[in-house]
KOLBALUM-284267 format. One record per residue (C-alpha): x, y, z; residue in three letters. Coordinates in Angstrom, 2 decimals, decimal comma. Example, Ala and Ser with C-alpha at 12.3 -4.5 7.8 and 13.67 -1.06 7.14 Angstrom:
# KOLBALUM-284267
px; py; pz; code
12,30; -4,50; 7,80; ALA
13,67; -1,06; 7,14; SER
END
This chain:
# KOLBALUM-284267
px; py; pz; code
20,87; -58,29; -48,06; UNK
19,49; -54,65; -47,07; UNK
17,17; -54,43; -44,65; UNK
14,04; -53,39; -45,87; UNK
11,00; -51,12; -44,49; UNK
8,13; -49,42; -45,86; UNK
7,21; -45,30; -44,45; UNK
4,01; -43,56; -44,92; UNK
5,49; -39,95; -45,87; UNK
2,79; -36,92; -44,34; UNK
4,42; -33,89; -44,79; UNK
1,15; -32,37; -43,73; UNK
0,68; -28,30; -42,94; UNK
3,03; -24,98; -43,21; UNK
6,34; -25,59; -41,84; UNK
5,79; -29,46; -42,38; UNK
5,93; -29,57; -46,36; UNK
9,53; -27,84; -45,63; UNK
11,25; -29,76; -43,07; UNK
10,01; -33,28; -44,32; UNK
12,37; -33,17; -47,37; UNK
15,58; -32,40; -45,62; UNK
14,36; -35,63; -43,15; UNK
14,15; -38,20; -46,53; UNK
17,49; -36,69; -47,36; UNK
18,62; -38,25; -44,26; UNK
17,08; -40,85; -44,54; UNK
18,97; -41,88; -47,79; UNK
21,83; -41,32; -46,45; UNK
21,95; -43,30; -43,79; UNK
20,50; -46,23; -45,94; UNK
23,17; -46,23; -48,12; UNK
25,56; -46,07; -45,26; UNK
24,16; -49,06; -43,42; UNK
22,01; -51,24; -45,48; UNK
18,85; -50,24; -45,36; UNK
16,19; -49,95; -48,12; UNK
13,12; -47,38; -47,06; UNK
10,67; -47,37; -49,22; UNK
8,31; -44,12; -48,95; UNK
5,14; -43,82; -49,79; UNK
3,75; -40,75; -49,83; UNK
0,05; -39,32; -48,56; UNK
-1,22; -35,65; -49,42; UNK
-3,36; -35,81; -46,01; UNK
-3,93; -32,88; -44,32; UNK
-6,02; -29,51; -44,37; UNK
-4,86; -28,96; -48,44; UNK
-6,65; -31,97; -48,17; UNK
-9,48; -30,79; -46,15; UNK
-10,69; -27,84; -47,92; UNK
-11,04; -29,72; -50,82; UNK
-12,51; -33,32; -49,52; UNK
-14,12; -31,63; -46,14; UNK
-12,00; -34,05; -44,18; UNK
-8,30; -34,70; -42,97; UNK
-7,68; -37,83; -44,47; UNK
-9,66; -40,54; -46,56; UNK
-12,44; -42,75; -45,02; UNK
-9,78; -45,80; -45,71; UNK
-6,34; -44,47; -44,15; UNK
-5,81; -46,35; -41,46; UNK
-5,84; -49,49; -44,10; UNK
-3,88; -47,60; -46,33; UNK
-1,35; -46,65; -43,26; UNK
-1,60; -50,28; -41,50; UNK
0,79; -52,74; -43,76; UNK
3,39; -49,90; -43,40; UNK
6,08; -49,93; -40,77; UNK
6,04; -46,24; -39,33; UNK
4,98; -43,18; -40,65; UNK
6,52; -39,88; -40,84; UNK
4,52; -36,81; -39,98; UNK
5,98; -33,25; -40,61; UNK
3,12; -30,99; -38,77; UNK
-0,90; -30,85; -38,65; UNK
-2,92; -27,27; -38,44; UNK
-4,06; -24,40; -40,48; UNK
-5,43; -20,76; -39,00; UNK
-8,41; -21,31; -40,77; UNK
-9,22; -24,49; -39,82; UNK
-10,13; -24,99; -35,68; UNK
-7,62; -27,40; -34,35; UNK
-9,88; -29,27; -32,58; UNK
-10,59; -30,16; -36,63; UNK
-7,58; -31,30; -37,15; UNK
-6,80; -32,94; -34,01; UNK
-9,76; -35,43; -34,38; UNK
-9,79; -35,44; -37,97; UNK
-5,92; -36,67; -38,30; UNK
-3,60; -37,24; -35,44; UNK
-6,21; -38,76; -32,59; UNK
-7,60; -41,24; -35,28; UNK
-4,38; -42,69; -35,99; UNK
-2,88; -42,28; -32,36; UNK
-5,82; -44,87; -31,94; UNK
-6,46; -47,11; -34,38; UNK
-3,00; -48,55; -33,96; UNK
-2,78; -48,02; -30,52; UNK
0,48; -45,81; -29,76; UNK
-0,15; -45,36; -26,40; UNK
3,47; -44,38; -25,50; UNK
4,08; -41,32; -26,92; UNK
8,01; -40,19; -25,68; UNK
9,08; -36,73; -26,04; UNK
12,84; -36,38; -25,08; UNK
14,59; -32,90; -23,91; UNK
18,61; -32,76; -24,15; UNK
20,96; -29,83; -23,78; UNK
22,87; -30,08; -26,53; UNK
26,53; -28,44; -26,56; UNK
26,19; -24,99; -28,47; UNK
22,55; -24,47; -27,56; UNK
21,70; -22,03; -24,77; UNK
18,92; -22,86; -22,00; UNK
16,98; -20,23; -21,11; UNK
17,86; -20,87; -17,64; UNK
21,00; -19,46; -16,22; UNK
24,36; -21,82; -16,39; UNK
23,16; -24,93; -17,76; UNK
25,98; -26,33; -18,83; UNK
25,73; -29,05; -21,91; UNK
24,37; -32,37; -20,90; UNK
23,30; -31,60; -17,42; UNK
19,18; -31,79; -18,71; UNK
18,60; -34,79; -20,37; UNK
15,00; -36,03; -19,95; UNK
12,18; -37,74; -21,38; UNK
8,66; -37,34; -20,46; UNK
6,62; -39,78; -21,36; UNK
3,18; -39,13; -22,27; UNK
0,03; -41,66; -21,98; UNK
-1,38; -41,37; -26,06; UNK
-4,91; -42,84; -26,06; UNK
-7,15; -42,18; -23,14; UNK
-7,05; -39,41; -20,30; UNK
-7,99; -35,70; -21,19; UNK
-8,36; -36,16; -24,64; UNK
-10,88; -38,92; -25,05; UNK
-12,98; -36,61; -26,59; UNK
-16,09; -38,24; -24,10; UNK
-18,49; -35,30; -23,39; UNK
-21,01; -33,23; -25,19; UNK
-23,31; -29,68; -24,86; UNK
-26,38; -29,12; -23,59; UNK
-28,33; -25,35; -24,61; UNK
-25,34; -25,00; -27,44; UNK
-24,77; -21,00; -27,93; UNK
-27,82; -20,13; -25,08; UNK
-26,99; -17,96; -21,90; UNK
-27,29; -21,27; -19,90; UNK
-24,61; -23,43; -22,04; UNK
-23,29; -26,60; -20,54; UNK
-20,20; -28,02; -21,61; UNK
-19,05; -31,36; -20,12; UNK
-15,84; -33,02; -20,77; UNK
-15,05; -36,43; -19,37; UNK
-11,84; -37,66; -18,81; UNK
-11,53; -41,61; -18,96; UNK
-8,48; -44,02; -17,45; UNK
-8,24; -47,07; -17,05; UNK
-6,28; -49,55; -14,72; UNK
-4,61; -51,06; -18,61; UNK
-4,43; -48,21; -19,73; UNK
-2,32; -46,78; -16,68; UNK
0,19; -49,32; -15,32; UNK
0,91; -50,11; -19,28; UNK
2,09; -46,42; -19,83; UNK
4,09; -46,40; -16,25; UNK
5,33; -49,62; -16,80; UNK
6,85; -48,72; -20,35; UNK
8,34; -45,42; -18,69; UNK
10,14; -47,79; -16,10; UNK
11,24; -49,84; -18,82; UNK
13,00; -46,82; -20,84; UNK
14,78; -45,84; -17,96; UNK
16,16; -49,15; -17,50; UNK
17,40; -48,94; -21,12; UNK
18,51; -45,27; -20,69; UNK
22,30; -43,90; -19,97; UNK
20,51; -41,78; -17,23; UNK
19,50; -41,35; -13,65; UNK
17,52; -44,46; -13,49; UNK
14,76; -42,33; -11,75; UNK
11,43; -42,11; -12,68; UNK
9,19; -39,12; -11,77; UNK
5,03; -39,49; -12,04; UNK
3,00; -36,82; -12,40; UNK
-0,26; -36,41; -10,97; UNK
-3,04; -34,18; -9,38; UNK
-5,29; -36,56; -6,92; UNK
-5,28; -33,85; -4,70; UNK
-7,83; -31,91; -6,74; UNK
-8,75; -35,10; -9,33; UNK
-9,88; -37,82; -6,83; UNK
-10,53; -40,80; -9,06; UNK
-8,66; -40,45; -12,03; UNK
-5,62; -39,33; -10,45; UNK
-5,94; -41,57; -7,41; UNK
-6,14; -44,91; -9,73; UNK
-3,15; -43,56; -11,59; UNK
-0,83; -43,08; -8,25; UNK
-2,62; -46,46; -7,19; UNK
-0,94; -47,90; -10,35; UNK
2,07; -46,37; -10,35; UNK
2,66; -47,58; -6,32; UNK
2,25; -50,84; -7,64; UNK
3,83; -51,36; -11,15; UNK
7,07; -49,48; -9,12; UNK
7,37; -52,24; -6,62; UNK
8,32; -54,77; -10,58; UNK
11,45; -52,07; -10,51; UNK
13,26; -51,78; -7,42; UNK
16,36; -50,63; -9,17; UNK
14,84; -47,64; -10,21; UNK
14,35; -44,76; -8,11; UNK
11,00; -42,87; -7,98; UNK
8,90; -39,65; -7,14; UNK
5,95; -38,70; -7,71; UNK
5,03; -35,17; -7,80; UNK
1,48; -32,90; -8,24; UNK
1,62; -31,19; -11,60; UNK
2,40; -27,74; -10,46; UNK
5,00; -29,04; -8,37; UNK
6,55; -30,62; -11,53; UNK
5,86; -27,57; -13,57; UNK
7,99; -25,45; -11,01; UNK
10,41; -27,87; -10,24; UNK
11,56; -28,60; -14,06; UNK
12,36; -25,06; -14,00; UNK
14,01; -24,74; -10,35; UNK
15,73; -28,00; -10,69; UNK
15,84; -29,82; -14,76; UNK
19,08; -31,57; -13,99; UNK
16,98; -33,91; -11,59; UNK
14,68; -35,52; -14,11; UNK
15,56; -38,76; -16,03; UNK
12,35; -40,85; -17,42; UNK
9,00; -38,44; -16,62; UNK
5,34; -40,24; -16,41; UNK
2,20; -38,21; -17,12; UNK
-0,90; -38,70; -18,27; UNK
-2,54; -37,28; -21,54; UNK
-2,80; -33,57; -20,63; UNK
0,06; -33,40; -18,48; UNK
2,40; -34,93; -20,77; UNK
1,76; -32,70; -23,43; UNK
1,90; -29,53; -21,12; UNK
5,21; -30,40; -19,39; UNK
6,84; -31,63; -22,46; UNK
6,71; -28,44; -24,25; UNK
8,00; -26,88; -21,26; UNK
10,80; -29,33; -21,09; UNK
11,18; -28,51; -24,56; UNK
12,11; -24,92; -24,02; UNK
14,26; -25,89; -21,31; UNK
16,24; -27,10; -23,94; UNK
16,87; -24,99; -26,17; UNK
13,95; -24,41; -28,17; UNK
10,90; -25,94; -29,87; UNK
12,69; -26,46; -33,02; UNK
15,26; -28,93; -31,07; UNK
11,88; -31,48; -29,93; UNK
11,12; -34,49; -31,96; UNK
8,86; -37,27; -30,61; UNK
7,53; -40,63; -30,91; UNK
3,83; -42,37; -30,67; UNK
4,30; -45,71; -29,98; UNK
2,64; -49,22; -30,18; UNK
5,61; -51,27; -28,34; UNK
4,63; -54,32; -29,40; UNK
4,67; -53,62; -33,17; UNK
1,49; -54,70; -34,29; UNK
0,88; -51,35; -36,01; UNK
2,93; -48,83; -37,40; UNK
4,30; -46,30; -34,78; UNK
4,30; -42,87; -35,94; UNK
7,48; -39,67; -35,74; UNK
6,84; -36,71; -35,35; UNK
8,10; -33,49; -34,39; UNK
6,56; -31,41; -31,24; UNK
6,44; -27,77; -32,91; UNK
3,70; -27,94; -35,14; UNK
2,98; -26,46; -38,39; UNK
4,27; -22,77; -37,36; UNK
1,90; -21,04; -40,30; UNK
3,56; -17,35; -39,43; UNK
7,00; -18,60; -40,66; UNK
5,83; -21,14; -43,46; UNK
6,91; -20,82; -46,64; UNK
9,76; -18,27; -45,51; UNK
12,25; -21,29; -45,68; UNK
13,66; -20,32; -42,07; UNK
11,42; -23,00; -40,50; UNK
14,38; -25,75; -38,23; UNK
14,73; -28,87; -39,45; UNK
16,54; -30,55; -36,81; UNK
13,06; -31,80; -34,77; UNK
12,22; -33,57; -37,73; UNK
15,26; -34,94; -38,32; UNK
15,69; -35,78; -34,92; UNK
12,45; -37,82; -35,45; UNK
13,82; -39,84; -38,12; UNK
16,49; -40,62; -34,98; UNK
13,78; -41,77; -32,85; UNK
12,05; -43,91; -35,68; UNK
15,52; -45,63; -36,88; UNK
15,82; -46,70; -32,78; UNK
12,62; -48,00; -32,67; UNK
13,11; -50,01; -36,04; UNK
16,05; -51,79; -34,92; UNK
18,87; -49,65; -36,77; UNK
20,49; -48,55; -33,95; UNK
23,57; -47,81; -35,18; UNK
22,02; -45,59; -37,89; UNK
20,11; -43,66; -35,37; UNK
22,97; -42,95; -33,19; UNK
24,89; -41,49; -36,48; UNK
21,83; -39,15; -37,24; UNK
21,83; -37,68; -33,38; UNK
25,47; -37,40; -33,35; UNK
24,92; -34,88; -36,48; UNK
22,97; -32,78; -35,44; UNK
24,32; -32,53; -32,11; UNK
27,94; -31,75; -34,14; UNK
26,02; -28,90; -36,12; UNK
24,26; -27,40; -33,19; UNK
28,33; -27,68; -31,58; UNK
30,12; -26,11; -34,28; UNK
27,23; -23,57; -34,24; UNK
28,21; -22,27; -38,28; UNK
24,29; -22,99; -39,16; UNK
22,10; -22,34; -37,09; UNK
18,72; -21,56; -37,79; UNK
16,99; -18,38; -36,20; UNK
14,94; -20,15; -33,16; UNK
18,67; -21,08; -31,61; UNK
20,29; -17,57; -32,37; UNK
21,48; -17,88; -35,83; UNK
20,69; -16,91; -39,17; UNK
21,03; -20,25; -41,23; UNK
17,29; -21,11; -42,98; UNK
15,94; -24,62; -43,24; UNK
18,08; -25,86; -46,26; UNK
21,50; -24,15; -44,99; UNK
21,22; -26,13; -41,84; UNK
19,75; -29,12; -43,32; UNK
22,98; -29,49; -45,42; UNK
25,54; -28,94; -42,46; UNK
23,79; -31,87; -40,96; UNK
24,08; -34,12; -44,51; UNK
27,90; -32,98; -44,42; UNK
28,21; -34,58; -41,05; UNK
26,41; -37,64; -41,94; UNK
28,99; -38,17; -45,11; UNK
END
Protein backbone atom coordinates (compact mmCIF):
# COMPACT_ATOMS: atom_id res chain seq x y z
CA UNK A 1 0.00 0.00 0.00
CA UNK A 2 1.47 3.58 -1.09
CA UNK A 3 2.44 5.70 1.32
CA UNK A 4 0.38 8.55 1.53
CA UNK A 5 0.91 12.45 2.39
CA UNK A 6 -0.91 15.53 1.95
CA UNK A 7 1.29 19.14 0.56
CA UNK A 8 0.05 22.60 0.77
CA UNK A 9 1.26 23.84 -2.85
CA UNK A 10 2.35 28.02 -2.57
CA UNK A 11 3.82 28.82 -5.61
CA UNK A 12 3.72 32.36 -4.33
CA UNK A 13 5.61 35.53 -6.27
CA UNK A 14 7.67 36.02 -9.76
CA UNK A 15 10.09 33.36 -10.24
CA UNK A 16 8.00 31.09 -7.78
CA UNK A 17 4.80 30.45 -10.06
CA UNK A 18 7.67 29.07 -12.57
CA UNK A 19 9.85 26.82 -10.73
CA UNK A 20 7.00 25.21 -8.54
CA UNK A 21 5.66 23.20 -11.56
CA UNK A 22 8.84 21.58 -12.67
CA UNK A 23 9.12 20.59 -8.55
CA UNK A 24 5.36 18.61 -8.72
CA UNK A 25 6.77 17.09 -11.86
CA UNK A 26 9.24 15.59 -9.64
CA UNK A 27 7.37 14.92 -7.34
CA UNK A 28 5.24 12.48 -9.49
CA UNK A 29 7.84 10.92 -10.53
CA UNK A 30 9.34 9.81 -7.78
CA UNK A 31 5.88 8.65 -6.39
CA UNK A 32 5.34 6.44 -8.99
CA UNK A 33 8.82 5.14 -8.66
CA UNK A 34 8.60 4.36 -4.96
CA UNK A 35 5.15 4.22 -3.66
CA UNK A 36 4.14 7.21 -2.63
CA UNK A 37 0.79 9.03 -3.07
CA UNK A 38 1.15 13.12 -2.58
CA UNK A 39 -1.73 14.67 -2.59
CA UNK A 40 -1.43 18.61 -3.34
CA UNK A 41 -3.47 21.03 -2.41
CA UNK A 42 -3.04 24.10 -3.72
CA UNK A 43 -3.21 27.92 -2.05
CA UNK A 44 -3.17 31.22 -4.29
CA UNK A 45 -1.46 33.07 -1.14
CA UNK A 46 0.71 35.66 -1.78
CA UNK A 47 0.92 39.45 -2.93
CA UNK A 48 -1.65 38.49 -6.20
CA UNK A 49 -3.34 37.80 -3.21
CA UNK A 50 -2.59 40.90 -1.38
CA UNK A 51 -3.52 43.56 -3.69
CA UNK A 52 -6.71 42.21 -3.97
CA UNK A 53 -7.63 41.01 -0.15
CA UNK A 54 -5.02 43.72 1.50
CA UNK A 55 -3.32 40.78 3.12
CA UNK A 56 -0.86 37.78 2.38
CA UNK A 57 -2.92 35.05 3.22
CA UNK A 58 -6.50 34.42 4.78
CA UNK A 59 -7.33 35.14 8.49
CA UNK A 60 -7.76 31.07 8.72
CA UNK A 61 -4.44 29.63 7.02
CA UNK A 62 -2.68 28.29 9.51
CA UNK A 63 -5.96 25.90 10.04
CA UNK A 64 -6.18 25.47 6.56
CA UNK A 65 -2.19 24.62 6.42
CA UNK A 66 -2.18 22.57 9.90
CA UNK A 67 -3.79 18.90 8.99
CA UNK A 68 -1.28 18.96 6.05
CA UNK A 69 2.08 17.28 6.22
CA UNK A 70 4.56 19.96 4.69
CA UNK A 71 4.10 22.64 2.49
CA UNK A 72 5.84 23.72 -0.53
CA UNK A 73 6.72 27.35 -1.01
CA UNK A 74 8.16 28.60 -4.41
CA UNK A 75 9.14 32.43 -3.38
CA UNK A 76 7.44 35.47 -1.36
CA UNK A 77 7.97 39.39 -2.55
CA UNK A 78 6.81 41.91 -4.99
CA UNK A 79 8.69 45.53 -5.81
CA UNK A 80 5.68 47.13 -4.96
CA UNK A 81 4.93 45.70 -1.96
CA UNK A 82 7.69 46.51 1.20
CA UNK A 83 9.06 43.21 2.25
CA UNK A 84 8.78 43.81 5.61
CA UNK A 85 4.85 43.25 4.22
CA UNK A 86 5.41 40.23 3.15
CA UNK A 87 7.73 38.92 5.61
CA UNK A 88 5.16 39.36 8.51
CA UNK A 89 2.24 38.95 6.46
CA UNK A 90 3.31 35.26 5.12
CA UNK A 91 6.50 33.52 5.96
CA UNK A 92 7.06 34.74 9.89
CA UNK A 93 3.34 33.76 10.65
CA UNK A 94 3.73 30.36 9.56
CA UNK A 95 7.52 29.97 10.62
CA UNK A 96 5.57 30.41 14.02
CA UNK A 97 2.49 29.09 14.38
CA UNK A 98 3.91 25.64 13.81
CA UNK A 99 6.99 26.24 15.33
CA UNK A 100 9.91 25.43 12.70
CA UNK A 101 12.51 26.59 14.65
CA UNK A 102 15.25 24.72 12.71
CA UNK A 103 15.49 26.16 9.61
CA UNK A 104 18.71 24.21 7.61
CA UNK A 105 20.16 25.70 4.63
CA UNK A 106 22.80 23.31 3.06
CA UNK A 107 25.81 24.52 0.60
CA UNK A 108 27.52 21.65 -1.66
CA UNK A 109 29.95 21.94 -4.52
CA UNK A 110 28.52 20.06 -6.90
CA UNK A 111 30.77 18.49 -9.82
CA UNK A 112 30.30 20.84 -12.97
CA UNK A 113 29.55 23.95 -10.96
CA UNK A 114 32.30 26.54 -10.50
CA UNK A 115 32.96 28.34 -6.98
CA UNK A 116 33.73 31.63 -7.18
CA UNK A 117 36.72 30.97 -5.23
CA UNK A 118 39.83 29.79 -6.91
CA UNK A 119 40.40 25.73 -7.18
CA UNK A 120 37.62 24.35 -5.35
CA UNK A 121 37.54 21.22 -6.47
CA UNK A 122 33.95 19.21 -6.36
CA UNK A 123 32.95 18.08 -2.95
CA UNK A 124 35.56 19.79 -0.91
CA UNK A 125 32.54 22.52 0.54
CA UNK A 126 29.85 20.73 1.83
CA UNK A 127 28.08 22.57 4.68
CA UNK A 128 25.01 23.31 6.38
CA UNK A 129 24.27 26.26 8.43
CA UNK A 130 21.72 26.00 10.53
CA UNK A 131 19.63 28.84 11.31
CA UNK A 132 17.50 29.47 14.70
CA UNK A 133 13.65 30.22 12.88
CA UNK A 134 11.49 31.80 15.62
CA UNK A 135 13.06 34.23 17.98
CA UNK A 136 16.41 36.35 17.78
CA UNK A 137 16.58 39.43 15.34
CA UNK A 138 13.45 38.99 13.85
CA UNK A 139 10.96 38.92 16.67
CA UNK A 140 9.57 41.83 15.35
CA UNK A 141 9.57 43.29 19.40
CA UNK A 142 10.09 47.11 19.12
CA UNK A 143 8.22 50.13 18.02
CA UNK A 144 8.69 54.24 17.07
CA UNK A 145 8.51 57.01 18.99
CA UNK A 146 8.14 60.85 16.95
CA UNK A 147 7.35 58.57 13.59
CA UNK A 148 8.65 60.79 10.45
CA UNK A 149 9.86 63.94 13.04
CA UNK A 150 13.61 65.16 13.05
CA UNK A 151 13.91 63.39 16.49
CA UNK A 152 12.63 59.73 15.30
CA UNK A 153 13.32 56.80 17.55
CA UNK A 154 13.37 53.47 16.29
CA UNK A 155 13.91 50.55 18.73
CA UNK A 156 14.26 47.01 17.81
CA UNK A 157 14.54 44.31 20.41
CA UNK A 158 16.03 41.20 19.91
CA UNK A 159 14.63 38.30 22.23
CA UNK A 160 16.40 34.63 23.11
CA UNK A 161 15.74 32.45 25.19
CA UNK A 162 17.64 29.62 27.14
CA UNK A 163 14.72 26.92 25.05
CA UNK A 164 14.91 28.58 22.47
CA UNK A 165 18.87 28.37 22.23
CA UNK A 166 20.23 24.97 23.39
CA UNK A 167 17.06 23.46 21.26
CA UNK A 168 18.49 25.02 17.97
CA UNK A 169 22.32 23.99 19.00
CA UNK A 170 21.29 20.85 20.14
CA UNK A 171 19.44 19.93 16.77
CA UNK A 172 22.66 21.26 14.83
CA UNK A 173 24.74 18.65 16.94
CA UNK A 174 22.30 16.16 16.15
CA UNK A 175 22.57 16.66 12.15
CA UNK A 176 26.07 16.36 12.27
CA UNK A 177 25.89 13.18 13.98
CA UNK A 178 23.60 11.99 11.14
CA UNK A 179 25.78 13.70 8.47
CA UNK A 180 28.60 11.94 6.08
CA UNK A 181 30.77 15.00 7.18
CA UNK A 182 33.36 16.45 9.46
CA UNK A 183 31.45 15.81 12.56
CA UNK A 184 32.36 19.47 13.58
CA UNK A 185 30.14 21.94 14.58
CA UNK A 186 30.92 25.69 14.30
CA UNK A 187 28.65 28.45 16.48
CA UNK A 188 28.38 31.69 15.57
CA UNK A 189 28.19 34.51 17.77
CA UNK A 190 28.99 38.23 18.64
CA UNK A 191 29.09 38.56 22.72
CA UNK A 192 31.87 40.63 22.23
CA UNK A 193 29.73 43.56 21.09
CA UNK A 194 26.06 41.78 22.14
CA UNK A 195 26.60 41.07 25.90
CA UNK A 196 23.42 39.27 26.87
CA UNK A 197 21.99 37.80 24.00
CA UNK A 198 25.08 36.52 22.65
CA UNK A 199 26.59 35.60 26.00
CA UNK A 200 23.42 33.22 26.93
CA UNK A 201 23.78 31.74 23.49
CA UNK A 202 27.73 30.75 23.92
CA UNK A 203 26.55 29.91 27.62
CA UNK A 204 24.24 27.34 25.89
CA UNK A 205 26.18 26.17 23.38
CA UNK A 206 29.29 25.41 26.18
CA UNK A 207 26.86 23.36 27.73
CA UNK A 208 24.55 21.44 25.26
CA UNK A 209 28.37 20.58 23.58
CA UNK A 210 29.55 18.79 26.64
CA UNK A 211 25.87 15.93 25.53
CA UNK A 212 28.34 15.47 22.25
CA UNK A 213 31.78 14.71 22.92
CA UNK A 214 32.20 13.01 19.61
CA UNK A 215 31.74 16.02 17.84
CA UNK A 216 34.25 18.56 17.44
CA UNK A 217 33.49 22.29 17.98
CA UNK A 218 34.36 26.09 17.44
CA UNK A 219 32.87 28.82 17.99
CA UNK A 220 33.64 31.85 16.12
CA UNK A 221 32.46 35.93 16.18
CA UNK A 222 30.42 36.58 13.08
CA UNK A 223 32.94 38.46 11.11
CA UNK A 224 35.37 35.93 11.84
CA UNK A 225 32.95 33.37 10.27
CA UNK A 226 32.07 35.69 7.48
CA UNK A 227 35.89 35.86 6.50
CA UNK A 228 36.77 32.56 7.30
CA UNK A 229 33.94 30.78 5.00
CA UNK A 230 35.63 32.58 2.34
CA UNK A 231 39.47 32.02 3.39
CA UNK A 232 38.81 28.53 4.44
CA UNK A 233 34.91 26.75 3.22
CA UNK A 234 36.40 23.30 3.16
CA UNK A 235 36.54 23.54 7.10
CA UNK A 236 32.85 23.84 7.87
CA UNK A 237 30.54 20.78 8.41
CA UNK A 238 27.18 21.55 10.58
CA UNK A 239 27.15 25.72 11.17
CA UNK A 240 24.98 27.20 14.30
CA UNK A 241 23.68 30.78 14.16
CA UNK A 242 21.14 32.58 15.38
CA UNK A 243 18.24 34.35 13.42
CA UNK A 244 20.20 37.14 11.68
CA UNK A 245 23.32 35.43 11.35
CA UNK A 246 22.00 32.42 9.86
CA UNK A 247 20.35 34.08 7.21
CA UNK A 248 23.42 36.38 6.42
CA UNK A 249 26.04 33.57 6.30
CA UNK A 250 23.86 31.20 4.51
CA UNK A 251 23.49 33.23 1.49
CA UNK A 252 27.07 33.69 1.54
CA UNK A 253 27.63 30.02 1.81
CA UNK A 254 25.28 29.88 -0.89
CA UNK A 255 27.44 31.68 -3.37
CA UNK A 256 30.28 29.78 -2.28
CA UNK A 257 28.63 27.21 -4.00
CA UNK A 258 27.87 27.91 -6.96
CA UNK A 259 25.11 30.19 -7.01
CA UNK A 260 21.77 31.19 -5.46
CA UNK A 261 19.85 29.17 -7.83
CA UNK A 262 21.73 25.86 -6.41
CA UNK A 263 20.19 26.74 -2.41
CA UNK A 264 17.10 25.03 -1.24
CA UNK A 265 16.16 24.97 2.47
CA UNK A 266 14.10 23.64 5.14
CA UNK A 267 11.96 25.20 8.26
CA UNK A 268 11.52 22.69 10.58
CA UNK A 269 9.34 21.52 13.56
CA UNK A 270 11.47 18.18 14.46
CA UNK A 271 9.06 16.72 16.31
CA UNK A 272 6.27 16.72 13.67
CA UNK A 273 3.50 18.19 15.34
CA UNK A 274 3.04 20.68 12.50
CA UNK A 275 3.76 20.72 9.04
CA UNK A 276 7.42 21.73 8.21
CA UNK A 277 7.71 23.90 5.33
CA UNK A 278 10.50 23.76 1.77
CA UNK A 279 11.58 26.27 0.40
CA UNK A 280 14.10 27.63 -1.76
CA UNK A 281 16.69 30.52 -0.52
CA UNK A 282 16.59 32.86 -3.77
CA UNK A 283 13.45 34.49 -3.56
CA UNK A 284 11.02 35.63 -6.01
CA UNK A 285 13.77 37.30 -8.46
CA UNK A 286 10.91 39.84 -10.06
CA UNK A 287 13.72 41.22 -12.78
CA UNK A 288 13.85 37.72 -14.42
CA UNK A 289 10.14 36.53 -13.79
CA UNK A 290 8.16 35.59 -16.37
CA UNK A 291 11.32 35.36 -18.80
CA UNK A 292 11.24 31.49 -18.20
CA UNK A 293 15.17 31.54 -17.47
CA UNK A 294 14.45 31.55 -13.71
CA UNK A 295 16.67 27.81 -12.13
CA UNK A 296 14.72 25.30 -10.98
CA UNK A 297 17.09 23.16 -9.29
CA UNK A 298 16.69 25.09 -5.57
CA UNK A 299 13.26 24.17 -5.70
CA UNK A 300 13.70 20.96 -6.68
CA UNK A 301 16.35 20.49 -4.40
CA UNK A 302 13.69 21.41 -1.76
CA UNK A 303 11.43 18.74 -2.67
CA UNK A 304 14.93 16.63 -1.72
CA UNK A 305 15.00 18.08 1.61
CA UNK A 306 11.13 17.57 2.25
CA UNK A 307 11.14 13.75 0.92
CA UNK A 308 14.22 13.29 3.81
CA UNK A 309 12.37 14.75 6.32
CA UNK A 310 9.14 12.65 5.44
CA UNK A 311 10.76 9.44 5.76
CA UNK A 312 11.34 8.61 1.89
CA UNK A 313 14.76 8.49 1.98
CA UNK A 314 15.45 6.60 -0.75
CA UNK A 315 13.34 8.91 -2.96
CA UNK A 316 15.19 11.89 -1.80
CA UNK A 317 18.54 10.55 -2.45
CA UNK A 318 17.28 9.74 -6.25
CA UNK A 319 16.09 13.46 -6.65
CA UNK A 320 19.75 14.90 -5.39
CA UNK A 321 21.55 12.43 -7.39
CA UNK A 322 19.67 14.17 -10.53
CA UNK A 323 20.37 17.13 -10.32
CA UNK A 324 23.78 16.70 -9.25
CA UNK A 325 24.09 14.34 -12.74
CA UNK A 326 22.62 17.43 -14.75
CA UNK A 327 24.72 20.07 -13.15
CA UNK A 328 27.80 17.10 -14.09
CA UNK A 329 27.00 16.53 -17.56
CA UNK A 330 26.61 20.36 -17.72
CA UNK A 331 24.26 20.04 -21.37
CA UNK A 332 21.47 22.32 -19.43
CA UNK A 333 22.38 24.60 -17.57
CA UNK A 334 20.53 27.51 -16.76
CA UNK A 335 22.16 31.10 -17.04
CA UNK A 336 23.05 31.76 -13.12
CA UNK A 337 25.69 28.59 -13.51
CA UNK A 338 27.08 29.68 -17.04
CA UNK A 339 24.72 28.20 -19.41
CA UNK A 340 21.99 29.03 -21.55
CA UNK A 341 19.28 26.30 -20.75
CA UNK A 342 15.82 28.25 -19.31
CA UNK A 343 13.73 26.84 -16.51
CA UNK A 344 11.82 24.08 -18.52
CA UNK A 345 15.04 22.89 -20.62
CA UNK A 346 16.76 22.13 -17.40
CA UNK A 347 13.80 21.01 -15.57
CA UNK A 348 13.46 18.16 -18.17
CA UNK A 349 17.24 17.01 -18.11
CA UNK A 350 16.59 16.50 -14.48
CA UNK A 351 13.04 14.35 -15.20
CA UNK A 352 15.29 12.34 -17.81
CA UNK A 353 17.59 11.44 -15.00
CA UNK A 354 14.94 10.58 -12.63
CA UNK A 355 13.37 7.97 -15.41
Amino acid sequence: MATAFRIAVLPGDGIGREVMPPALEVLDVVSAKYDLTFEKVAFDWGTDYYFQHGRMMPEDAIEQLRPLDAILLGAIGHPKVQDNVTLNGLLLPIRRAFDQFACERPAKLYAGVRSPLADKAAGSIDMVVVRENTEGEYSQIGGFLYRDFPDEVAIQTSVFTRKGCERIIRHAFELARRRNGKKRVASITKSNAQGYSMVLWDRCFAAVSEEFPDIETESLLVDAAAMNFVRRPESFDVVVGSNLFGDILSDLSAMLTGSMGLAPSSNLDPTGKGPSMFEPVHGSAPDIAGQGVANPLAMILSVWMMLDFLGAPEAARDVEAAVAAVLAKGEALPADLGGNAGTAAVAAAVLAELA
